[in-house]
Every structure is written in C-alpha cells, then in structure tokens.
C-alpha distance (Angstrom), angle and dihedral (degrees) to the residues before:
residue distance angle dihedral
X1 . . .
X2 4.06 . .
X3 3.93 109.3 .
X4 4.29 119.2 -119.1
X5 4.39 84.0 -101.9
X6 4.09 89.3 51.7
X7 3.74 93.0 45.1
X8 3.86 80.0 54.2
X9 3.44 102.6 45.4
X10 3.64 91.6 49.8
X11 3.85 90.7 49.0
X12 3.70 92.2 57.0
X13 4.05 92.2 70.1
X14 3.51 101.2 46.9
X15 3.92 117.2 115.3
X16 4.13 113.8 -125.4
X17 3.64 105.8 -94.5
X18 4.17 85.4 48.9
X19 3.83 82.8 56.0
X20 3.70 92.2 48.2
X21 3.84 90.6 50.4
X22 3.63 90.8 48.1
X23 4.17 89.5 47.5
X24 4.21 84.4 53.0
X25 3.68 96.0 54.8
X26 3.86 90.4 50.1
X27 3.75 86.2 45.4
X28 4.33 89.5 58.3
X29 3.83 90.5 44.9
X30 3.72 91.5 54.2
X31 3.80 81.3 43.7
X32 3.39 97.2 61.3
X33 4.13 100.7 28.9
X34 4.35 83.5 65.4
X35 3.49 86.0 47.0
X36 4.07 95.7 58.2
X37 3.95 81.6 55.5
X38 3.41 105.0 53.1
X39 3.99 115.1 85.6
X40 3.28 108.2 -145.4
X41 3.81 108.6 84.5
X42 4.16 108.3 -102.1
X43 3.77 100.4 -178.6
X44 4.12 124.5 -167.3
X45 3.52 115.9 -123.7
X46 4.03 117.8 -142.5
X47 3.35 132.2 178.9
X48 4.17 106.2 -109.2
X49 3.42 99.9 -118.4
X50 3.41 103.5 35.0
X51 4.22 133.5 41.9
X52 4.03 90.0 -130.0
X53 3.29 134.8 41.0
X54 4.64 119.4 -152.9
X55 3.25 118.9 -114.5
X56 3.93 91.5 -103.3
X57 3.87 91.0 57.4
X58 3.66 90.2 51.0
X59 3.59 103.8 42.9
X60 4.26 78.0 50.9
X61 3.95 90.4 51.7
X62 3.84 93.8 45.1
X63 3.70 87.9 60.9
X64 4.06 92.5 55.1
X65 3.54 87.7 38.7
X66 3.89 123.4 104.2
X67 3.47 94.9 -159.1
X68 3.85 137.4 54.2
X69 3.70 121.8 -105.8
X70 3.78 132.1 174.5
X71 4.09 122.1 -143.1
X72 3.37 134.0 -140.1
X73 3.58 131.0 173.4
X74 4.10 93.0 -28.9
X75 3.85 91.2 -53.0
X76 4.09 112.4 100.4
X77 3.94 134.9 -155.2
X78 3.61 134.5 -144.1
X79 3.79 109.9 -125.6
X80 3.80 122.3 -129.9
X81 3.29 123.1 -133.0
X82 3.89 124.9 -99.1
X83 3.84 126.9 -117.1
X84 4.08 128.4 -133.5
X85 3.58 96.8 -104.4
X86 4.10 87.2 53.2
X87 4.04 88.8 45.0
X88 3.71 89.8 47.7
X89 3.96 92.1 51.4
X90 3.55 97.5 47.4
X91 3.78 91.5 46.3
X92 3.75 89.9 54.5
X93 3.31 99.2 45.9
X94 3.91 98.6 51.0
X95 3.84 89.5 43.5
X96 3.87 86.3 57.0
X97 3.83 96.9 38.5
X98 4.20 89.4 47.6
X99 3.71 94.5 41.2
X100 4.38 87.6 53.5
X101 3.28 98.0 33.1
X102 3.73 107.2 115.9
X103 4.13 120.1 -119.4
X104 4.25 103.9 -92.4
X105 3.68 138.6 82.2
X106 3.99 97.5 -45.5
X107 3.78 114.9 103.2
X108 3.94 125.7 177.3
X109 3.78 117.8 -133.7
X110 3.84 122.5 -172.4
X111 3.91 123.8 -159.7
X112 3.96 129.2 -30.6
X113 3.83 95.9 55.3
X114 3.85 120.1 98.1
X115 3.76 131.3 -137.2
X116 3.91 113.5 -140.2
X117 3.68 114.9 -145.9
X118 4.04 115.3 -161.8
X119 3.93 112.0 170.9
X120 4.09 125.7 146.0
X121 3.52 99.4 -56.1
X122 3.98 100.5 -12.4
X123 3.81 122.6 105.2
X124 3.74 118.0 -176.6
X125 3.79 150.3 178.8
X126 3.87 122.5 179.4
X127 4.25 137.1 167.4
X128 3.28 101.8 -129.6
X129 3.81 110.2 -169.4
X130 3.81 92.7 -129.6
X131 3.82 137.7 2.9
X132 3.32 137.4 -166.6
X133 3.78 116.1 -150.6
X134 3.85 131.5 -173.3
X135 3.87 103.9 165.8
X136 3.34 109.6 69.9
X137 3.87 94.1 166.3
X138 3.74 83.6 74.5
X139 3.61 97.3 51.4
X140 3.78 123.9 115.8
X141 3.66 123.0 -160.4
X142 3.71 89.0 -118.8
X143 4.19 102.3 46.3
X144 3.72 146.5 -26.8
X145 3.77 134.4 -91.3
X146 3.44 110.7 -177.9
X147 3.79 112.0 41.9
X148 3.38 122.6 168.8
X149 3.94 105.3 -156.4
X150 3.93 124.5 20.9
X151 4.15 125.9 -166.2
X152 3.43 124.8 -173.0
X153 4.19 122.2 -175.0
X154 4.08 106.6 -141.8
X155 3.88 112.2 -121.7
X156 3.87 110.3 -166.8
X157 4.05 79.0 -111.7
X158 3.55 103.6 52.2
X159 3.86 105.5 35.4
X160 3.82 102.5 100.3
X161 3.51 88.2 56.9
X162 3.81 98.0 43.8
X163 3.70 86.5 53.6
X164 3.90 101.8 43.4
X165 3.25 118.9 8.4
X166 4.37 104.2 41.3
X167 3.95 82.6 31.1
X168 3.64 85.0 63.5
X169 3.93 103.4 32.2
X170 4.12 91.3 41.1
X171 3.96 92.1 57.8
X172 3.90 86.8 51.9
X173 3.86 89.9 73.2
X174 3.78 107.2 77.4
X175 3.80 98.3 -147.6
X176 3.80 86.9 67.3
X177 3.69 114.6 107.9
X178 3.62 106.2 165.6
X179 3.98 132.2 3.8
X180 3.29 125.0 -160.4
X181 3.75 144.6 -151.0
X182 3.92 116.6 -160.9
X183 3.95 104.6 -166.1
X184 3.65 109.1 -140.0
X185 4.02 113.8 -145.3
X186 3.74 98.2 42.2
X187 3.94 141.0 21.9
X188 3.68 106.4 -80.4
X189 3.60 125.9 120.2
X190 4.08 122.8 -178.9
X191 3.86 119.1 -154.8
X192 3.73 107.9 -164.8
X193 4.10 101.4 -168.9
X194 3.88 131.9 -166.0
X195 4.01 99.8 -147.3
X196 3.92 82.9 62.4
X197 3.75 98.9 37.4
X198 3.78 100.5 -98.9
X199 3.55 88.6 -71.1
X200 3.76 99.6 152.0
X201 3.78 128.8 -115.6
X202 3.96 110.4 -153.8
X203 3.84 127.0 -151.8
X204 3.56 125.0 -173.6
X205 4.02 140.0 147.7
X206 4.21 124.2 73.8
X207 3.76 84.6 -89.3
X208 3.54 98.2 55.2
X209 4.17 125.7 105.5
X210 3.76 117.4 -163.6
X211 3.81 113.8 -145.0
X212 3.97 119.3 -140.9
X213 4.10 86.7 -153.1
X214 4.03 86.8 -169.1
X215 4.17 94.0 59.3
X216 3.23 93.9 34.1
X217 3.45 101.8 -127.0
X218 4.31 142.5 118.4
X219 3.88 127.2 -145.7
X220 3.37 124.0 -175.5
X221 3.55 115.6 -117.5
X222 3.70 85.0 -132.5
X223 4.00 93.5 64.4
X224 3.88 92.8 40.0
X225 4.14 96.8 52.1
X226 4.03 86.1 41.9
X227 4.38 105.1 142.6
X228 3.68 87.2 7.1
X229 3.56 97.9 104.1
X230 3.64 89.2 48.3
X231 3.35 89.9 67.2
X232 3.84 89.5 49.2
X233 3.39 93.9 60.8
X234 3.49 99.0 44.1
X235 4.10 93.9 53.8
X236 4.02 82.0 48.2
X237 3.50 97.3 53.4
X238 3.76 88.6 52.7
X239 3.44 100.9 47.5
X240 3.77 89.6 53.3
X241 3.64 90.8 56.0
C-alpha cells in the first residue's frame, strides 16, 4: 500500500484532466460515505449481470422507475426527498425567473427534468432543482444538454456534492454560463460564473439581490426566500419541544 507522501508525489505529475478524474472518484466516495449516514434506506440500483449500467439503460430504467435517481459514471443514487423551505425556494425563484424572463427561445424549468452530461469518458444524469434552457433544438423529450444556467438548493445531504462534484461536472457543459447554489436555511446565494472563471460572487442579507448576469435579470433575495423562513421557524419550534 502507497504511503499519504507517495500518493502525493505521484499526484504532482498528473496532467489536468487526470486530476479532474482523480477529483470525480473522490467526489463518488463522498457520495456514498453521506449516504451510509442518512437513515432512510437510499439503495443503488445495478443492472444484474453487470456492476454498471450505460447511460441508455439508465435513462430506460428511470422511466420504469418510481423513484428519482441521479447517474454518474454507470453507478446511480437514490434521491432524497426535498423539504418545504427547499419547495418554497425553488417555487419562488422560477416564478421570478419565468415572470422576467424576456419573450424568445429561453424557457425556465424547475425540478423533475434531468440534465445529461456526455464529455470524453463522462456520462451523466442529474435533478437539478431549476434550469434554464435556451436551445431547444437540442432538447430531448427525456432531458437537456445544453443549459445555459443551473441552480441547485443545498440540503444538509446533498451539499458536498452541490459544491464539488456538480460544480465541477456542470462547468464541463459549454452552454453553461452561470451555476448556482441557493443555500437553504439562511439568505445566501453563490453565483459561480464562467466569463470570470467561476470565481464565485456571494450575496447574502434580507437586502441583498442576486444577479443571474447570463439572463439578465435581478431578484431580490427577499422575493426568492419568500415562506422559507416560515418553515424555519416551524422546524425550530419543534426541535425545541
């Protein structure tokens, strides 16, 4: 077994996309080590004679399935459920993105749809909890290839991978201009754009508007985290009881 300074050493001469691969398998391991600590049972679903399934076979098991499951690589995860603050949010924020949106080819779509990911030797599938799509020559009835602004809404569950691993694999699709991660259990919204080299722009505080630079539009943080903090309250209230 290599020691933690040969690991390194041997780290140190690979070339980027090596790196990248390397970054994706520690992304699955997290994957699966928040799994083991969640209670509620989150099985992985594998073909029977075979540990992976291809993209095809999944996207053809998804349909059958009565459950959502996101796919990486061959391997696929169970989704949790979502909460009413995260409901709330994502309801807000597509209202206010739909409502702005200027008349054209762009169209806002909230939950239930997948994005397909197909890069070199990366296949795949992931929930986002809103998408904003202007090609829709490239749509399939299934999913969407070539988004052009991602959000995601952290659940205590999910936000590793929200942070590293879709923050990596979303920026692979060239359509993408902006993703973005909605924090769930206070105002904070992080805008990681690719004119600036995903270097992230924070907003935060009730007074605060985030600005989705490639739609060209501004929503108070105010309007987007509307009933959230309703639902704060109400899971505080409980847990104090």
């Amino acid at each position: 077994m290599l020691t933690l300074d040969e690991i390194h050493e041997a780290l140190r001469h690979l070339t980027l996309d090596q790196r990248s691969t390397v970054e994706n398998w520690l992304d699955e391991l997290d994957r699966v080590s928040i799994q083991s600590q969640v209670r509620e049972a989150r099985p992985l679903y594998f073909k029977a004679d075979a540990r992976f399934m291809t993209l095809e076979e999944f996207l053809e098991f998804e349909e059958r399935s009565p459950l959502r499951h996101e796919f990486v690589n061959g391997a696929i995860f169970a989704m949790n459920g979502a909460t009413v603050a995260h409901q709330r949010i994502v309801r807000n924020l597509s209202t206010a993105i739909d409502t702005r949106l200027k008349p054209g080819r762009c169209e806002v779509f909230s939950s239930g749809l997948k994005v397909v990911i197909q890069r070199k030797s990366n296949e795949i599938s992931y929930y986002p909890d809103l998408i904003v799509d202007c090609r829709p020559d490239t749509r399939d009835t299934r999913y969407l290839r070539d988004p052009k602004l991602i959000v995601e809404v952290l659940s205590p569950s999910t936000q590793l991978i929200d942070r590293r691993e879709k923050l990596q694999n979303y920026r692979r699709i060239d359509s993408v201009e902006e993703y973005v991660i909605v924090t769930q259990d206070i105002r904070r919204v992080t805008v990681y754009p690719r004119v600036e080299c995903w270097r992230p722009r924070v907003y935060w505080g009730i007074d605060a508007a985030v600005e989705l630079r490639s739609i060209d539009l501004t929503i108070p943080l105010a309007e987007l985290y509307r009933g959230a903090e309703d639902a704060w309250q109400s899971r505080s209230a409980r847990s104090e009881q």
